[in-house]
C-alpha positions in Angstrom: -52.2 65.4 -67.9 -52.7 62.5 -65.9 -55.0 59.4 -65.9 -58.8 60.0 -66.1 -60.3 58.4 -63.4 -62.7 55.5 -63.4 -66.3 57.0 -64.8 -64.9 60.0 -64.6 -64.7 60.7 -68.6 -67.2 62.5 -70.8 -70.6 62.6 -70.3 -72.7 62.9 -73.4 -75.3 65.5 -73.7 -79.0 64.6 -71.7 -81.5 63.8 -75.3 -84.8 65.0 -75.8 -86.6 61.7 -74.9 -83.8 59.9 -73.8 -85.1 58.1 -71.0 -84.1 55.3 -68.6 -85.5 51.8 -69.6 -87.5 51.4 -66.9 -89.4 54.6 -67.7 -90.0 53.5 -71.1 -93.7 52.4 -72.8 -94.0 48.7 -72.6 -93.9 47.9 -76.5 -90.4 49.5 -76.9 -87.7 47.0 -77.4 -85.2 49.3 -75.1 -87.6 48.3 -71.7 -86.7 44.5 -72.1 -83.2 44.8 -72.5 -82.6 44.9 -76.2 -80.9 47.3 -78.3 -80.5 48.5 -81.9 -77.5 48.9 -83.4 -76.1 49.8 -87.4 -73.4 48.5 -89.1 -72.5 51.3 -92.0 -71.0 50.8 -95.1 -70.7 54.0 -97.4 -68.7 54.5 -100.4 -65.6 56.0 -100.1 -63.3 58.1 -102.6 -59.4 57.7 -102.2 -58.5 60.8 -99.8 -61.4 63.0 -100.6 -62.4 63.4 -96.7 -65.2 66.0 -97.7 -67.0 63.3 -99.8 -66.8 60.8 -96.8 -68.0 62.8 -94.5 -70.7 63.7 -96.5 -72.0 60.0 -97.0 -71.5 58.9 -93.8 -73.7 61.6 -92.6 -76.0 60.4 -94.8 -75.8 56.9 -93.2 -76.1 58.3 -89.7 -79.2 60.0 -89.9 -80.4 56.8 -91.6 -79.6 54.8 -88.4 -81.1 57.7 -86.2 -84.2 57.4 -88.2 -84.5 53.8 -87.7 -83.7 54.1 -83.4 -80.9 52.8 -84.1 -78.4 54.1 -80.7 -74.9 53.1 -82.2 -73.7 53.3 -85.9 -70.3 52.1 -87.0 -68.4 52.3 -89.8 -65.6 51.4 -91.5 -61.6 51.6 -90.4 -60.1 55.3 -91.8 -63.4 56.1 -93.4 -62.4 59.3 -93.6 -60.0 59.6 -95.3 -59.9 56.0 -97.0 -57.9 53.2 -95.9 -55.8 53.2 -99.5 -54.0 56.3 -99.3 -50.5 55.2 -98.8 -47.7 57.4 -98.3 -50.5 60.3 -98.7 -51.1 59.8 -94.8 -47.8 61.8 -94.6 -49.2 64.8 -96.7 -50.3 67.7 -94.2 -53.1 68.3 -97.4 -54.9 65.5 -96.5 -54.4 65.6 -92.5 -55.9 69.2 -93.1 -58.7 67.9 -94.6 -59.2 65.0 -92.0 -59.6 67.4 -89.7 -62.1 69.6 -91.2 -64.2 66.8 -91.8 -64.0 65.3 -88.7 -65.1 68.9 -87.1 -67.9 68.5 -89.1 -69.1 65.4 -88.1 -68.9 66.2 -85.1 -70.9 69.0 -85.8 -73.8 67.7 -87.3 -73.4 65.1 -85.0 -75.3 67.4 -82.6 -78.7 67.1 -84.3 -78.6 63.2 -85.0 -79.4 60.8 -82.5 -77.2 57.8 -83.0 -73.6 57.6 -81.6 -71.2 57.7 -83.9 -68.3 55.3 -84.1 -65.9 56.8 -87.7 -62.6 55.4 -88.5 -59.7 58.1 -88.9 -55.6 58.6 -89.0 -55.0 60.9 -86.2 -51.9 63.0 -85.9 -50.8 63.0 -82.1 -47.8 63.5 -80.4 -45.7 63.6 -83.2 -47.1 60.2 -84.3 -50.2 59.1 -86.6 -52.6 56.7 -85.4 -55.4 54.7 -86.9 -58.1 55.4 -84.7 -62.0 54.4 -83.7 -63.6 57.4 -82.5 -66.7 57.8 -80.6 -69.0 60.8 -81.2 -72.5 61.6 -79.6 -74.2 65.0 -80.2 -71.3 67.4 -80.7 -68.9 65.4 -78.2 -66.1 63.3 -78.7 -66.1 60.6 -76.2 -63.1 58.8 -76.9 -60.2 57.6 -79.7 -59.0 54.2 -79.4 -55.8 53.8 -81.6 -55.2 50.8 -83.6 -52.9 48.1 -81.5 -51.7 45.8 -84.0 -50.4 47.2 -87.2 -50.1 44.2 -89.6 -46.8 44.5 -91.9 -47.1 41.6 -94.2 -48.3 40.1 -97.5 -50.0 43.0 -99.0 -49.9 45.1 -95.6 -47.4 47.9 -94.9 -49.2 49.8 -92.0 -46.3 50.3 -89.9 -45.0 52.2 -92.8 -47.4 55.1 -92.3 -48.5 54.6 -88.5 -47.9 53.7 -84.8 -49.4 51.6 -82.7 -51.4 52.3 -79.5 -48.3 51.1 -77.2 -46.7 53.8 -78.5 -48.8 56.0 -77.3 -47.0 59.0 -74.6 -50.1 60.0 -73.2 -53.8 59.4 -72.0 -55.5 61.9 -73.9 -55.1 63.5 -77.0 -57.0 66.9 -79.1 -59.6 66.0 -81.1 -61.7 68.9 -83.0 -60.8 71.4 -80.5 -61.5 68.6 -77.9 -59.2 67.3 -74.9 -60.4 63.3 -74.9 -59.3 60.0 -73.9 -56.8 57.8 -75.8 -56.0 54.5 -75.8 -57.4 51.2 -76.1 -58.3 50.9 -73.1 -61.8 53.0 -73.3 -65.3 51.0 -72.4 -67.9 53.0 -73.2 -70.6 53.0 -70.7 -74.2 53.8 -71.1 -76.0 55.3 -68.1 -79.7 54.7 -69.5 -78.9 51.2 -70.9 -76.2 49.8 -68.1 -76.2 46.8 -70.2 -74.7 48.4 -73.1 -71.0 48.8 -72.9 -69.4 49.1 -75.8 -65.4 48.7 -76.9 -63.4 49.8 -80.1 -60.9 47.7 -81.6 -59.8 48.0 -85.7 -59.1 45.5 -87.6 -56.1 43.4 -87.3 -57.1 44.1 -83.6 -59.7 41.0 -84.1 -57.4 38.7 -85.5 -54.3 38.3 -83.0 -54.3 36.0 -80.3 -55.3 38.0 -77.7 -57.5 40.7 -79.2 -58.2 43.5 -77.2 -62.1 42.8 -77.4 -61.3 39.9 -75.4 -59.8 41.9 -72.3 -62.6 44.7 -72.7 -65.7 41.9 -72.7 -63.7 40.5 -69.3 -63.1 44.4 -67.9 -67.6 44.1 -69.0 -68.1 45.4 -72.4 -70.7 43.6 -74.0 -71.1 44.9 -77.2 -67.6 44.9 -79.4 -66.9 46.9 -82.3 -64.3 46.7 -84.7 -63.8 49.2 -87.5 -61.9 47.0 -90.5 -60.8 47.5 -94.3 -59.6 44.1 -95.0 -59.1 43.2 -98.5 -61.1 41.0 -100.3 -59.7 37.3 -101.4 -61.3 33.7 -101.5 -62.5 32.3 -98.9 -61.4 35.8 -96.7 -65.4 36.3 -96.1 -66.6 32.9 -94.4 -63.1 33.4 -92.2 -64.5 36.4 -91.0 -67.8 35.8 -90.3 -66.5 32.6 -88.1 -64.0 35.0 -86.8 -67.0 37.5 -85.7 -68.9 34.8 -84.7 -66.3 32.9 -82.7 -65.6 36.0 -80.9 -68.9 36.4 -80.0 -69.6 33.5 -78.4 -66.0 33.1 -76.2 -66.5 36.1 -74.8 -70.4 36.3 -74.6 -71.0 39.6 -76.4 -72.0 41.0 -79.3 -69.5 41.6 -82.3 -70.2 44.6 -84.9 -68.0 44.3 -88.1 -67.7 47.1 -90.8 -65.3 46.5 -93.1 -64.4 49.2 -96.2 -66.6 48.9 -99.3 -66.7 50.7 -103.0 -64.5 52.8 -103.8 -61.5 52.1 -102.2 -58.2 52.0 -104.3 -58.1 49.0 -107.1 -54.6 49.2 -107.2 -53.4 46.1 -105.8 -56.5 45.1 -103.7 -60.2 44.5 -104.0 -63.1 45.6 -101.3 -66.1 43.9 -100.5 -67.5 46.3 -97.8 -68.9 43.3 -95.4 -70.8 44.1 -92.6 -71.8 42.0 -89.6 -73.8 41.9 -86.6 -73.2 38.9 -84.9 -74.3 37.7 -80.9 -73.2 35.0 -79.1 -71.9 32.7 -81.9 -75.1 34.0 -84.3 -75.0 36.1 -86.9 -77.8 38.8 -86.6 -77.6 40.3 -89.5 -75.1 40.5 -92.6 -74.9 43.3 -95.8 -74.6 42.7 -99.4 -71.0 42.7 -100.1 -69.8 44.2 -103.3 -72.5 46.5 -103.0 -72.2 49.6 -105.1 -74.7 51.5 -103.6 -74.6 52.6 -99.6 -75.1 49.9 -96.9 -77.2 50.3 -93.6 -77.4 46.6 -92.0 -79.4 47.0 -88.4 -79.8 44.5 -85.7 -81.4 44.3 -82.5 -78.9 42.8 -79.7 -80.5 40.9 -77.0 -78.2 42.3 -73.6 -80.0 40.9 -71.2 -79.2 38.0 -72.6 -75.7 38.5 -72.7 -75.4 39.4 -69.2 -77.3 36.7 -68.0 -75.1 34.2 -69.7 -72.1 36.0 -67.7 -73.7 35.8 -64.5 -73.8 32.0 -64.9 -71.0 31.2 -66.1 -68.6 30.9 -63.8 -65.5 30.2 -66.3 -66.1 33.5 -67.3 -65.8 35.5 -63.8 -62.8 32.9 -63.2 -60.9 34.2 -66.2 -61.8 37.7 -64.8 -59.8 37.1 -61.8 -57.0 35.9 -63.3 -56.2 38.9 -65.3 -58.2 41.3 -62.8 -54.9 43.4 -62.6 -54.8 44.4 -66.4 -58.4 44.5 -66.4 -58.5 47.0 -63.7 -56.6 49.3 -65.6 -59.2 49.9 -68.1 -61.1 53.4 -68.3 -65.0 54.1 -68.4 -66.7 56.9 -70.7 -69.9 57.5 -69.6 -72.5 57.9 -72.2 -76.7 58.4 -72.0 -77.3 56.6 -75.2 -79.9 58.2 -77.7 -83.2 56.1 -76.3 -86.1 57.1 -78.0 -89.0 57.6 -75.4 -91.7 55.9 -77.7 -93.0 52.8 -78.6 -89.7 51.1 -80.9 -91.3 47.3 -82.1 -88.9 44.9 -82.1 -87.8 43.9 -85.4 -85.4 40.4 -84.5 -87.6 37.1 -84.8 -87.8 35.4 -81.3 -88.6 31.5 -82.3 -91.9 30.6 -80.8 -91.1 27.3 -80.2 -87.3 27.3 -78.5 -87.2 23.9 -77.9 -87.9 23.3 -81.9 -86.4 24.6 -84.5 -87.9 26.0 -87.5 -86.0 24.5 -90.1 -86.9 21.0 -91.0 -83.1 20.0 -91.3 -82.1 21.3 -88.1 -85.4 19.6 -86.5 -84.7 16.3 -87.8 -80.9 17.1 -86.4 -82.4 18.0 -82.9 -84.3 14.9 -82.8 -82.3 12.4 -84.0 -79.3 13.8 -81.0 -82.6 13.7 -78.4 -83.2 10.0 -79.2 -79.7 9.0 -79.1 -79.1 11.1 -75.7 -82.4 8.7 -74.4 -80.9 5.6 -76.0 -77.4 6.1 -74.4 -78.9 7.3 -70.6 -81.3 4.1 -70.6 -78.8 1.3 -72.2 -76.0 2.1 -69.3 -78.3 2.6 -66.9 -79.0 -1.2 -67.8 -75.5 -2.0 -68.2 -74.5 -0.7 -64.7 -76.9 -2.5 -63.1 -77.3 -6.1 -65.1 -80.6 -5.5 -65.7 -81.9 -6.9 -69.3 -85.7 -5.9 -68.8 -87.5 -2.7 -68.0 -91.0 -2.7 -67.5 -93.3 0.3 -68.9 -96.7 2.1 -68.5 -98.5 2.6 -72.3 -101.4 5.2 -71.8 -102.0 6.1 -75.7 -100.6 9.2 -74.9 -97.4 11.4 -76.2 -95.0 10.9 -73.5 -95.3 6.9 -72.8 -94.9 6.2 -76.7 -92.1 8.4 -76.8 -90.9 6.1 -73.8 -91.6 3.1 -75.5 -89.4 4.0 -78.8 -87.1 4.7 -76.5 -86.7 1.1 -74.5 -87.3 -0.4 -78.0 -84.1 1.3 -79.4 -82.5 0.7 -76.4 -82.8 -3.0 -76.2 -81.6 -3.2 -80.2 -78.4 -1.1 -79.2 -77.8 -4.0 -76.3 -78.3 -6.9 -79.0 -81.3 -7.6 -77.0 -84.6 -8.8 -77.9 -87.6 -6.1 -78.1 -89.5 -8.5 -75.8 -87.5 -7.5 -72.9 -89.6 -4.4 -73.1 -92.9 -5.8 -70.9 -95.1 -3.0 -71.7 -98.5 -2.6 -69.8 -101.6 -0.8 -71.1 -103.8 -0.3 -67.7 -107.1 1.4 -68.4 -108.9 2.8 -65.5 -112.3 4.8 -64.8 -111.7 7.0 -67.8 -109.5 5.2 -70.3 -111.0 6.4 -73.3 -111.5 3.8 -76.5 -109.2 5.9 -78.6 -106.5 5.6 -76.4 -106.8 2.0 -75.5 -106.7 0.6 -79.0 -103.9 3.0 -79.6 -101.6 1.5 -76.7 -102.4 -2.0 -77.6 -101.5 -1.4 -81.4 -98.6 0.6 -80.5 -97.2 -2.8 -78.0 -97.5 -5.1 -80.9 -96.1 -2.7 -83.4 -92.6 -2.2 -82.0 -92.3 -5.9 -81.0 -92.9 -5.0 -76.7 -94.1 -8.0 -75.0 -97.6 -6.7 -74.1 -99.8 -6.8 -71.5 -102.8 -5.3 -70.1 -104.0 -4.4 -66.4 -107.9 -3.4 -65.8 -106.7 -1.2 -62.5 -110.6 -0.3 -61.7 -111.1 -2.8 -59.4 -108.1 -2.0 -57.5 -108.9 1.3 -57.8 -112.1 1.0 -56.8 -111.3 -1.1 -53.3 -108.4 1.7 -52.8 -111.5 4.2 -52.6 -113.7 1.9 -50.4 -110.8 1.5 -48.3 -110.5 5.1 -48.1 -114.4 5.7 -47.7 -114.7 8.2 -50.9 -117.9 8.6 -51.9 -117.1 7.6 -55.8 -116.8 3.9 -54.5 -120.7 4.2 -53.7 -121.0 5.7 -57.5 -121.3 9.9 -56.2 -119.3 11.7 -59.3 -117.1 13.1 -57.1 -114.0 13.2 -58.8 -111.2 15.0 -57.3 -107.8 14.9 -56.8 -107.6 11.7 -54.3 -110.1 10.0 -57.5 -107.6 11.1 -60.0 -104.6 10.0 -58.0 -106.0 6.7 -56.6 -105.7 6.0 -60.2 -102.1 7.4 -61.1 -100.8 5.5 -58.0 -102.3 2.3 -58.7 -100.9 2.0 -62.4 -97.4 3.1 -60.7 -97.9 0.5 -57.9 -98.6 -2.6 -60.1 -95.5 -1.4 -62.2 -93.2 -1.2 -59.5 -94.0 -4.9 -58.3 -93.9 -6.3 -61.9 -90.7 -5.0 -61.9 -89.8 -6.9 -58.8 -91.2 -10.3 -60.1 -89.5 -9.6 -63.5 -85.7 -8.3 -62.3 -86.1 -5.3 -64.6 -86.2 -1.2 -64.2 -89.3 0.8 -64.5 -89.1 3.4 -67.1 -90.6 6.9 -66.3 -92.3 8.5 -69.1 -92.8 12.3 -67.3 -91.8 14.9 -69.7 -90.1 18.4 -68.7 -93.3 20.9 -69.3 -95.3 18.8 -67.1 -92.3 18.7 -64.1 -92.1 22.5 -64.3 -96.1 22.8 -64.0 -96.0 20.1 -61.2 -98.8 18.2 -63.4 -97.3 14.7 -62.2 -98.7 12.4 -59.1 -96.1 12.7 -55.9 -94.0 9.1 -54.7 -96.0 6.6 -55.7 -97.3 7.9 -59.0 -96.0 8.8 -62.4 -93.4 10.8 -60.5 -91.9 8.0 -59.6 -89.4 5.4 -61.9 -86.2 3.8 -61.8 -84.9 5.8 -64.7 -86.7 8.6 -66.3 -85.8 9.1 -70.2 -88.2 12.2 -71.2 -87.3 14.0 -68.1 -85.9 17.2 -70.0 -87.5 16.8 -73.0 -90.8 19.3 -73.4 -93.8 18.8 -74.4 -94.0 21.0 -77.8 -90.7 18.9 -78.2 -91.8 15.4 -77.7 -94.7 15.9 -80.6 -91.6 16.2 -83.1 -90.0 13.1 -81.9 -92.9 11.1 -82.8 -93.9 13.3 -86.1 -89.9 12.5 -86.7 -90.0 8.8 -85.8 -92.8 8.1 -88.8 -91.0 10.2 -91.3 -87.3 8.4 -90.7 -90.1 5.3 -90.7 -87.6 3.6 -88.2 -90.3 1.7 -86.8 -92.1 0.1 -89.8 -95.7 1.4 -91.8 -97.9 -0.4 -88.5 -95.9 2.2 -86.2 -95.9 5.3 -88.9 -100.2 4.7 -88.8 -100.3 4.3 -84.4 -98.3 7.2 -84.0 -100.1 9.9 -86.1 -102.8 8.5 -84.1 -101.5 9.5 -81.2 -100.2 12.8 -82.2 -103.6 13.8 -83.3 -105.3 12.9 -79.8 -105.8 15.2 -76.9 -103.1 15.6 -74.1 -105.0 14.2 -70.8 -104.0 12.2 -67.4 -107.7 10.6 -68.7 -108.7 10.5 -64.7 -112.3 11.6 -65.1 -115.2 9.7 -67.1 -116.0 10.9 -70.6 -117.9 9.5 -73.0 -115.6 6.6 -73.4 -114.6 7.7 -76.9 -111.9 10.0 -76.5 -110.4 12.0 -74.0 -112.9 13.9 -71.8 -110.2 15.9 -69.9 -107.9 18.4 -71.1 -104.2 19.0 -69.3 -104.1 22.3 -71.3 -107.3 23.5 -69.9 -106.1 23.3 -66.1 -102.6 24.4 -67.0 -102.5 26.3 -69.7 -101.0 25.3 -73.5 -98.3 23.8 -73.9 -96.6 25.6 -76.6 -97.3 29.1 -74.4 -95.9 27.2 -71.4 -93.1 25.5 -72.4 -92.2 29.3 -74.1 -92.6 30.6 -70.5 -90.6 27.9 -69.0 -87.3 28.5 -71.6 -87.4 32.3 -70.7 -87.5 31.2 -67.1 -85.4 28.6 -66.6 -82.5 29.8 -69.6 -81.9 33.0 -68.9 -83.7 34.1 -65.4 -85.8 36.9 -67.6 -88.2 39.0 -65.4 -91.8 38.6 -65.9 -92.8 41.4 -68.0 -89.8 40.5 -70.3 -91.2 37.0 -71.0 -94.5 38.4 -71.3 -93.3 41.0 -74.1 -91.6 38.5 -75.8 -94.0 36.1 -75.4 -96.7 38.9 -77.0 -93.8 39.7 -79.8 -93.9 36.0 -80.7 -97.8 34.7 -80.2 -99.8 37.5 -81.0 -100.0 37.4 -84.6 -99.9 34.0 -86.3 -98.9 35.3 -89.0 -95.9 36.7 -88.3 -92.3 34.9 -87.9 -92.1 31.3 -89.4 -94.1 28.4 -88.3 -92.2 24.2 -88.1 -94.2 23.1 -90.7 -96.1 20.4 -89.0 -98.4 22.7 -87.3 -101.5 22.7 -89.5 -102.7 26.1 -90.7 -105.8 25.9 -88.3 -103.5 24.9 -85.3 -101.5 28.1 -85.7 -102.8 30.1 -82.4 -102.5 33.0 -81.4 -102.2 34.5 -77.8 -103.4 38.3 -76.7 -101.6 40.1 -74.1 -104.3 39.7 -71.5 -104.2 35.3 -72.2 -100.1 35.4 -71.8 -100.3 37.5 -68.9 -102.9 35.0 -67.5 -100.9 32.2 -68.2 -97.9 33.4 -67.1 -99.0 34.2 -63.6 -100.2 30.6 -63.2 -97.1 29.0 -64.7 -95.0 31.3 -62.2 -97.3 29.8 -59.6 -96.9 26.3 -60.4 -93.3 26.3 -61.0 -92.1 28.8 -58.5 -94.0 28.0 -55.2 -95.9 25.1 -55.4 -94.4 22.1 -57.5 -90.2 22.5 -56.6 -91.0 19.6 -53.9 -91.9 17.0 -56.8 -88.3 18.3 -58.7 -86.3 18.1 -55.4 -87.0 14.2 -55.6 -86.9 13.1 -59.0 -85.3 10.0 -60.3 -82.2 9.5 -62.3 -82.6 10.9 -66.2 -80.3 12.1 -68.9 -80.1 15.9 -69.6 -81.0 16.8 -72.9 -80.9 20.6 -74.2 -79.0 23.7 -72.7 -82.8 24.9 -72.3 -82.2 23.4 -69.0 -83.0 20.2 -66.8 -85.2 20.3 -63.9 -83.1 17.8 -61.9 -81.5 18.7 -58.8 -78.1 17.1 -60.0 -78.2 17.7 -63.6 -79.4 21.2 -63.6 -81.7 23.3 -61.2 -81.5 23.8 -57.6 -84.4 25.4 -55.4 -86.2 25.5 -52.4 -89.6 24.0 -52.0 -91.1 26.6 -49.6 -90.1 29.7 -52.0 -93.1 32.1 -52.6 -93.5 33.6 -56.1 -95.2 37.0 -54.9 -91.5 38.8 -56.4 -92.4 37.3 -59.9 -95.9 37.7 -59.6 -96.1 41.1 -58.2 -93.5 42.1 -60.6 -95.4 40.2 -63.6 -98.6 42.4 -62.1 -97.1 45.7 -62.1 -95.0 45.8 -65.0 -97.3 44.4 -68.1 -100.7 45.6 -69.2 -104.0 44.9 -68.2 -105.7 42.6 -66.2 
């Protein structure tokens, strides 16, 4: 027979409650573009193919039990990967096949598809095949394509590889079905999930066949091992797994033989490994005697948006588009359960911070040395040996300030060529004040301090407001006589003094459009906290007193700080502290700056970032915490706040704010989370409406 045709292969079976994504409840995992998968690992006797059937059975409706839609196990699981010349016997080839029928028997009634590792007797050859079964149908065989014959390995002995194949299709428990391994497997409820078989060895060449299938578009890669157990053998694996992952932007299921395989002249760990995008997921207990079920959840939508951005990748599919071409399609409708399914993978609920103290102080330390390097050549290139600097109190202009101070020490410069400038206005709180003017001494700025309220105040007399007669009218044009005043007097002092002014704006408040146009704290010579985030910017300083770079007087100034509230302090308070609050008008930052990574990373849709969003912030108490947030600063968010949030973020960043991004000065790029600079990262219009997110953010998640 010839060729099957391009989506032309086996459909499986329609599933009680098998539903397409979209139709499913909004707490399932399978809506938002993630998927569970199982990575088997049963024990095994030495050509007993009645006993292996039997336990992975077992292991199947394990996996169906827990949702999972794909369950793989180990390579010649059947039969057992140590049988030798006993491949050659027609005892055991008799008994493959009865237990294969069986499997796919029972498959019938269990809702997982199966993926079981067998040798295969076909045109007068054997192969070591991957074969895919879903509820009494066998989808496909992929034959094993590199047989290693070395060291301890003599599979070329006892088998043939899939070039060797003589035809397209082969009999399989009664079944005509696809051969080769050239199969994707292609889900019709979850288009996302393609999957690809490759077996062992098949991972380790040069040019695996996983790599062509991700290209040809499967995203989910499976490969069915043994492999021996030696030292060291487990860590190359996992950074083979993971590797493979990451180049070609998939996920990369590992299940390699366990228990029970022949001692003879080889030991077995039974490893198992889910790993995504250069992450491992999830990893079994290796030399486990007892059966092994490891589950993950992948996160596809992820995966494919990563492919739609990266160029590189559609680049390389052109280049071997011929080869690529060639490969078939099995259409599948995965088993998707039509109820709720929580999702079980932890989603970090700050992305811009990690967890792990290590790591943190890792991401920090790289964030200050980016700053440092962007700011010192920006002096270099242009001869300048001063910069000039607004100090409000507040989180972003200390980070700032570090930043120049390091700066001028990595130009052998003195720390007085940092003129810093504390410029209280109408609602410069006390707190903040004293904080500024300790902060200027402590890292050795030359300070300096400009009362702006009776410029201020002639800029609204000028302007006939009514606050220059004393009415409390204060709104924006009050606020931002203020903002563009301080930037105004910076400007010039940077004329008298040949030096740069340093903008202090961070990220979260350039995507929220929380930043005064032109001639306010939009504007700078060089920008150093332009990509940095807000919920970031706190660890910088929490990370500057604990390296204690900047001496005990800093350490004692900067918890200060950190413990104030964020605020533009534009409207009279008391005078004691900050009367307004930037969180109040547009939203918190930590829920925010969460929106604004979903966004901006991977394009998610609305409803995704709110589910996720809901996963991560609606229990405090679930997923781990960076362990500088205080237990009574550990908040949690219900559905109906993150939906209201959401919507205003997608506002701000979507349809009203792009025309303060489009004109932003020079800054370094920090994280792959993503810059907001038209050269360095994002590119929009200004006059885009958001009513596709919105409507889409209205529709799709519950409640008001």
């Amino acid at each position: 027979m010839g060729r099957l045709r391009p989506d032309h292969g086996h459909l499986g079976r329609t599933q009680k409650g098998s539903v397409l994504s979209r139709q499913l409840p909004f707490d399932s995992l399978y809506r938002h573009g993630f998927a569970r998968v199982a990575v088997a690992v049963p024990p095994v006797r030495v050509a007993d193919p009645g006993f292996n059937a039997e336990h992975m059975l077992l292991l199947a409706r394990r996996a169906a039990a827990e949702h999972a839609v794909l369950t793989v196990f180990p390579e010649l699981g059947l039969s057992s990967y140590t049988a030798d010349d006993l491949f050659h016997q027609d005892a055991l080839d008799a008994a493959v096949g009865s237990a294969l029928e069986r499997v796919v028997t029972e498959s019938t009634n269990i809702d997982t598809v199966l993926v079981v590792g067998a040798p295969i007797r076909a045109q007068g050859q054997l192969f070591n095949c991957g074969i895919a079964i879903h509820h009494g149908r066998v989808l496909g065989a992929a034959p094993k394509s590199y047989l290693p014959n070395y060291r301890e390995f003599y599979e070329k002995r006892q088998f043939a590889a899939a070039r060797m194949a003589l035809d397209d299709q082969i009999v399989i428990a009664g079944q005509r079905v696809p051969f080769g391994a050239d199969l994707l497997f292609t889900s019709i409820n979850l288009p996302e999930f393609v999957f690809h078989l490759e077996i062992c060895e098949d991972g380790w060449v040069p040019l695996p066949p996983s790599g062509f299938a991700a290209l040809a578009g499967a995203t989910v890669l499976v490969n069915l091992s043994a492999s021996n157990i030696v030292i060291g053998k487990a860590d190359y694996r996992r950074e083979l797994c993971t590797s493979h992952s990451a180049r070609y932007l998939s996920a990369y299921l590992y299940s390699a033989a366990g228990h029970g395989e022949s001692t003879t002249d080889m030991a077995w760990d039974g490893q198992a490994l889910v790993c995504e995008n250069g992450t491992v997921l999830a990893e079994g207990e290796r030399f486990a005697v007892h059966p092994q079920l490891v589950t993950a959840d992948l996160d596809l939508r992820r995966l494919t948006a990563d492919r739609l951005r990266t160029t590189s990748f559609a680049d390389t599919v052109h280049d071997h588009r011929e080869q690529l071409a060639r490969f078939r399609r099995i259409q599948v409708e995965l088993p998707v359960p039509a109820g709720t399914v929580p999702l079980r993978r932890e989603i970090p609920r700050f992305p811009y911070v990690p967890a792990d103290l290590a790591r943190r102080n890792e991401r920090c330390a790289e964030v200050h040395r980016i700053q440092v390097e962007g700011l010192s050549t920006r002096l270099a290139a242009t001869g300048s040996q001063r910069v000039v600097i607004g100090v409000s109190g507040g989180l972003d202009s200390t980070v700032a300030l570090i930043v120049a101070a390091k700066t001028m020490d990595r130009l052998g410069l003195p720390r007085s060529n940092v003129l810093a400038y504390t410029m209280p206005g109408f609602a410069t709180s006390s707190r903040t004040l004293a904080d500024a003017r300790r902060l200027m001494r402590a890292v050795g700025a030359t300070a300096h301090e400009i009362d702006i309220r009776p410029s201020a105040a002639q800029m609204l007399r000028d302007l006939g407001h009514p606050a220059a007669d004393g009415v409390p009218q204060y709104d924006v044009t009050y606020e931002n006589v203020q903002a563009g005043e301080r930037t105004s007097h910076l400007f010039r002092l940077a004329n008298m003094n040949d030096a740069l002014v340093i903008g202090t704006g961070d990220l979260s408040e350039l995507a929220l459009g929380w930043c005064t146009f032109g001639v306010g704290d939009h504007m700078a010579h060089y920008s150093v906290n332009a990509s940095v985030p807000k919920t970031l910017i706190k660890y910088l300083l929490a990370w500057t007193i604990d390296t204690d770079s900047l001496g005990p007087e800093a350490g004692a100034v900067l918890t200060s700080i950190l413990a104030t509230e964020i605020s533009p302090e534009l409207i009279p308070g008391d005078g004691n502290a900050p009367a307004q609050s930037s969180e109040a008008t547009v939203g918190p930052y930590e829920l925010q700056d969460f929106h604004l990574y979903h966004l901006l990373r991977f394009g998610d849709l609305p409803s995704r970032i709110a589910y996720l969003a809901h996963h991560v912030w609606s229990d405090r108490t679930r997923g781990a915490w960076p362990d500088l947030v205080p237990a009574d600063q550990r908040h949690e968010y219900d559905l109906a706040a993150i939906k209201h949030w959401l919507a205003e973020f997608l506002r701000r960043f979507i349809q009203t704010s792009q025309f303060k991004r489009s004109t932003l000065p020079n800054a370094p790029k920090v994280g792959s989370g993503g810059s907001l600079s038209p050269r360095g990262d994002w590119r929009a219009p200004s006059d885009a409406s958001a009513t596709a997110w919105l409507d889409e953010l209205a529709r799709n998640v519950p409640g008001q």
